[in-house]
N, C-alpha and C positions, 0 to 999 in steps of 0.2 A: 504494500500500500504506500504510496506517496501523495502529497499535496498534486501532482499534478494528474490522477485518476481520479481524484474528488469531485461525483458527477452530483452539481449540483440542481440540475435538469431534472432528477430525482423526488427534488420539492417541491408540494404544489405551490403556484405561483396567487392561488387566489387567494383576498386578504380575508385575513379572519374577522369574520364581524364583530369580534369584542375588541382586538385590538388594532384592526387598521390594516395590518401587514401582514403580508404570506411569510406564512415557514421559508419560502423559497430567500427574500429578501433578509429574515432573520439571519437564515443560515447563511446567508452570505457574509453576516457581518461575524459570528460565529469564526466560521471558515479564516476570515481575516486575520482575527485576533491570535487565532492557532498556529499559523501561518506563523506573526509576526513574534508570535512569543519564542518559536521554536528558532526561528533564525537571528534574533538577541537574545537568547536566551543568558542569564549571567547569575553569579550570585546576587543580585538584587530583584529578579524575576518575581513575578507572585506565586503563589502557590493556589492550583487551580482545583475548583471541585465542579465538575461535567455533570448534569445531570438532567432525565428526558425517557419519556416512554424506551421500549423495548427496538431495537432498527432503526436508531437517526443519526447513528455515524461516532457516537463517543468512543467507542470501541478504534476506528477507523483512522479518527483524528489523532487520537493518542498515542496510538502505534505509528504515523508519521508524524508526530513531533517528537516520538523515540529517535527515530531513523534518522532527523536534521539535528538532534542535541548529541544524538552517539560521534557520529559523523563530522562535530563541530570538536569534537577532542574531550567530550566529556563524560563522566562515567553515567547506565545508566540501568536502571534495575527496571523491567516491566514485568508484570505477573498477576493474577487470576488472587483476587480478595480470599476467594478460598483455601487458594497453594499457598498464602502470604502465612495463615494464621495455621496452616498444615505445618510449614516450616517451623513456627514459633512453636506449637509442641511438640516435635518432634526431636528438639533442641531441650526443651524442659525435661519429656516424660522420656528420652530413649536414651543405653546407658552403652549403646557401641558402635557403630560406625557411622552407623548414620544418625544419630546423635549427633557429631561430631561435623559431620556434611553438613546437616541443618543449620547448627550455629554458624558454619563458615558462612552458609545462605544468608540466613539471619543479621550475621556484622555486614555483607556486603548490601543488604537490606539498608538496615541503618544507615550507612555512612556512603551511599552511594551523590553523586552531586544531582541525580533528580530519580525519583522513584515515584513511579505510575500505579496505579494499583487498580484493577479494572473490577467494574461490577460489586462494588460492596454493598452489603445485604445481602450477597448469594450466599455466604458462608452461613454454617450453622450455629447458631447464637448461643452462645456459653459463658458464662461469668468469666473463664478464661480468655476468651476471643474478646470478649468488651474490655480487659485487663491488659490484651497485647495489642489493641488496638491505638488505648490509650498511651501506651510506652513507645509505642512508634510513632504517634501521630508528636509528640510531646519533646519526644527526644529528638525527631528531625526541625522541630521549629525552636527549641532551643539552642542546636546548633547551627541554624542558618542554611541549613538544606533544603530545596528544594519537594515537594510530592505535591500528584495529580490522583486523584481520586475519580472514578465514574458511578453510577449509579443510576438502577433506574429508581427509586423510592427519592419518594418527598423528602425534603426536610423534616415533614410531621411524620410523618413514617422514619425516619432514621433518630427521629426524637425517641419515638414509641420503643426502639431497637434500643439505642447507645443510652450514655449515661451522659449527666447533665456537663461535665466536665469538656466530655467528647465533642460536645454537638457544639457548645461553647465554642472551644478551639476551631472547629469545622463553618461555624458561622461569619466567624469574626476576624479568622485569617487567611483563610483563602476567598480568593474571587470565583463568583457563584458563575458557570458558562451554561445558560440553559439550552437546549436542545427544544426543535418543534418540527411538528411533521409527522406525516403517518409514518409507516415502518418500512422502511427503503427496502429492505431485504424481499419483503412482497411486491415490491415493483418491480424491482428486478429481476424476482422470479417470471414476472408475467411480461416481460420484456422477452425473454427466451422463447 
């Protein structure tokens, strides 16, 4: 996936009666800002959280603003909210090699200069998961690292989910990229 496959033709172009403006026009601006982030991207960059129905590209965008920040000589960790917090106990609860493999996962988790983390709310929710969520999220903004978050749940949905700490930090320091649009992946299938 690159910025330059991003069919934004995909979105419909008609405006929405509540707010004026097509997904298509949104997305465009969306698009931009993903674009712009990933080719300045620096230690002063925002820390972004993606979020928007099921198929309208967060997935998509993310993984090409991996591919311009890798590319630009910086380190960069992408992975499935699920695998993130698989890793994290597997570093806690396992006592041999792969124990051992996870934490190394784990520190290049933490200290990486942008870490993505797709789809959260997929993972299955545990006082431990809400525990490493918050050590990660907490420990990368105290050091000045970078992380991108996706998701398709609300805010009030990821309230209901996280702890007030969580949501706190997720409100207040990252920049919110909303997504709009029906679910691209269905149009493309009926494109074929």
């Amino acid at each position: 996936e690159t910025f330059d496959s991003f069919d934004l033709d995909l979105y419909d172009d008609k405006p929405d009666p509540d707010t004026g403006i097509s997904p298509r026009n949104y997305m465009e601006t969306v698009f931009e800002y993903c674009l712009q982030y990933a080719r300045r991207f620096s230690a002063d960059s925002a820390n972004l959280f993606m979020w928007g129905g099921t198929g309208l590209g967060k997935t998509f965008l993310s993984t090409c603003i991996a591919k311009v920040v890798a590319e630009r000589g910086f380190s960069v960790v992408y992975d499935t909210a699920a695998s993130v917090f698989s890793k994290y106990e597997e570093e806690k609860f396992s006592k041999n090699q792969e124990g051992a493999q996870a934490a190394s996962q784990v520190h290049r988790m933490e200290n990486c200069d942008l870490l993505i983390v797709d789809d959260l709310g997929t993972e299955f929710s545990t006082a431990f998961v809400t525990s490493a969520l918050y050590t990660l999220i907490n420990n990368r903004l105290t050091s000045g690292r970078k992380t991108i978050f996706s998701s398709n749940l609300t805010m009030k949905e990821l309230s209901s989910r996280y702890s007030a700490p969580i949501m706190s930090r997720l409100q207040g320091e990252y920049y919110v990229l909303r997504f709009y649009g029906s679910d691209i992946r269905l149009k493309k299938k009926g494109k074929r």
